[in-house]
C-alpha positions as CSV (number, residue, x, y, z in Angstrom):
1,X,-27.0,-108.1,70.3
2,X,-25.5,-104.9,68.9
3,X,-27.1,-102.8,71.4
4,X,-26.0,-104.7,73.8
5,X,-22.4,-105.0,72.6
6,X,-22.5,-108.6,72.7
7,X,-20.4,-111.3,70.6
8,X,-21.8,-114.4,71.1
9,X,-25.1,-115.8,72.1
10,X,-25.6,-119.5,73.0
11,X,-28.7,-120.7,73.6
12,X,-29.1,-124.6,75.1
13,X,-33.0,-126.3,75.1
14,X,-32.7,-130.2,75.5
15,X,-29.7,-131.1,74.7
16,X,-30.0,-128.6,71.6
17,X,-27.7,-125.6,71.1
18,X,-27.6,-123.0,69.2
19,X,-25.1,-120.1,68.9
20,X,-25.5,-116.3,67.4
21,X,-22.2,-115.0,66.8
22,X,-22.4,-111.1,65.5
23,X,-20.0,-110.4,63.0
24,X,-19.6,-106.4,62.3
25,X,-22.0,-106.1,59.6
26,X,-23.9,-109.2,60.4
27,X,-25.4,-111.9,62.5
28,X,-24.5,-115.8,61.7
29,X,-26.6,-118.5,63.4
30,X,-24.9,-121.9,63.1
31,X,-25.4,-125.2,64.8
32,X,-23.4,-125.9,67.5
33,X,-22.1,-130.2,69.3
34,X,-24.2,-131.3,71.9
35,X,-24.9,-129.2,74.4
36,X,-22.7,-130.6,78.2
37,X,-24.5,-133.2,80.2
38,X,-25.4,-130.6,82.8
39,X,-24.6,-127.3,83.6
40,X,-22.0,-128.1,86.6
41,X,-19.4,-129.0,83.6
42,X,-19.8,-125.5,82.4
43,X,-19.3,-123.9,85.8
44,X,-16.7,-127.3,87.0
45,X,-13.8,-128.6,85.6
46,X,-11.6,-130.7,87.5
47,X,-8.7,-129.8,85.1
48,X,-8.7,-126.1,85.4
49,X,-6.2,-125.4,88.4
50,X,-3.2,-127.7,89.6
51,X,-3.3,-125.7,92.8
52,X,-6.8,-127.0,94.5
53,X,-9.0,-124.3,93.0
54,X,-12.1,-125.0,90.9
55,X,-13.5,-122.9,88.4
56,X,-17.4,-121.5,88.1
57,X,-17.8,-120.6,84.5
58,X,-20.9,-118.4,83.6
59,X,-23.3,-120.9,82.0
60,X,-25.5,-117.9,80.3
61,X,-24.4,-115.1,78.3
62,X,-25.5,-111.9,80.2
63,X,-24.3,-109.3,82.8
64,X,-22.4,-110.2,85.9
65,X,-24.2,-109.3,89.0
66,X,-22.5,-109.4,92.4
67,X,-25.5,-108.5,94.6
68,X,-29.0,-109.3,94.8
69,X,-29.9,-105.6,94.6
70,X,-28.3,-102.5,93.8
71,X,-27.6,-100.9,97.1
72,X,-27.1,-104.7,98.7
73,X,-23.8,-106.1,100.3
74,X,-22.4,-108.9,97.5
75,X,-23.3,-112.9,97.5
76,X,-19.8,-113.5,98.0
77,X,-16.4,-111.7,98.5
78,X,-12.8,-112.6,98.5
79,X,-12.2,-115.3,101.8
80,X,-15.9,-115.9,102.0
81,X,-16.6,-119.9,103.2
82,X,-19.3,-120.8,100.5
83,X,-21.2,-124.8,100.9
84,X,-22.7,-126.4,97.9
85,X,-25.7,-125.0,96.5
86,X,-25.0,-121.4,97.8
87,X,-25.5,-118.3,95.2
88,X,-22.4,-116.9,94.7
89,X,-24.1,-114.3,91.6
90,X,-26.7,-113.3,88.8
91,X,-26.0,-113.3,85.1
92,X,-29.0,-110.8,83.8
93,X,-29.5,-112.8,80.5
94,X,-32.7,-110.9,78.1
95,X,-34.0,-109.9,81.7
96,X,-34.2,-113.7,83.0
97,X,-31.5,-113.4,86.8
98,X,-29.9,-116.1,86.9
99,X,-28.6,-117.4,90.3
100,X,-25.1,-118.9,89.8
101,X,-24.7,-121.6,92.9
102,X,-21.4,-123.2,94.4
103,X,-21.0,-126.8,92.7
104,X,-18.8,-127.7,95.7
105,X,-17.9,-126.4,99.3
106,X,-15.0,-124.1,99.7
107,X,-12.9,-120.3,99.6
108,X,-13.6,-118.0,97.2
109,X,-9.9,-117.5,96.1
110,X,-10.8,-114.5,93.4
111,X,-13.5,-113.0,91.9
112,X,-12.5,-112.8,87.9
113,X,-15.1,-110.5,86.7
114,X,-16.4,-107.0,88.1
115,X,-20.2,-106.2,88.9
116,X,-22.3,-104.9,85.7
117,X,-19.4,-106.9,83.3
118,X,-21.1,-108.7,80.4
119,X,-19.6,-112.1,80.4
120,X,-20.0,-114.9,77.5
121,X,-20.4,-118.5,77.9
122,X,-18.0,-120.2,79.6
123,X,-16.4,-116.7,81.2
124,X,-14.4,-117.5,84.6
125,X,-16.3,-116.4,87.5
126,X,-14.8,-117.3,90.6
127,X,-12.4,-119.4,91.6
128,X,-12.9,-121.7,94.8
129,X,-10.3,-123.4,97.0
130,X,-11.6,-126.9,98.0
């Protein structure tokens, strides 16, 4: 974790969950709520935007990864129509890729993180107009 610079670690095996928060001198492991149903209420909530716009939430601590390559155009871009089950990302998570896909149909309205970002659980994403 400290090589990595990260905070927090959550780690979900049915219906289990377990967190690693690193502290500056030191790393705490303590038991966490039930993990959610499913991993679309991570990446979904109907009550994050007033204006239309759904949220996808990173369900993995990890690095952000707009492309399936390095040299390769993104997944998705600003104004790009996206239909349920499309990948829109990869979170590199202890060198697992995993493809973040479109809950629902829509617009990507804004892309909240930048390639190569290390984003926590729960981190904003992308934001889709329905």
């Amino acid at each position: 974790m400290k090589e990595l610079e990260l905070t927090g670690l959550e780690i979900t095996e049915d219906n289990r969950v377990v967190r690693l928060e690193r502290t500056q001198s030191e790393t705490v492991v303590r038991p966490v709520a039930a993990a959610p149903s499913a991993a679309s209420e991570v990446q979904k909530r109907a009550d994050d935007y007033d204006d239309g716009c759904i949220s996808v939430r990173s369900s993995v601590v990890g690095v952000f990864y707009a492309s399936p390559a390095e040299n390769a155009d993104p997944f998705v871009s600003i104004g790009t129509r996206v239909e349920k089950g499309q990948t829109l990302c990869i979170i590199e998570a202890m060198k697992l890729m995993n493809e973040i896909s479109a809950e629902e149909s829509g617009v990507i309205e804004k892309i909240c993180v930048t390639n190569g970002q290390i984003v926590e659980y729960g981190t904003e994403l992308f934001r889709i107009r329905r």
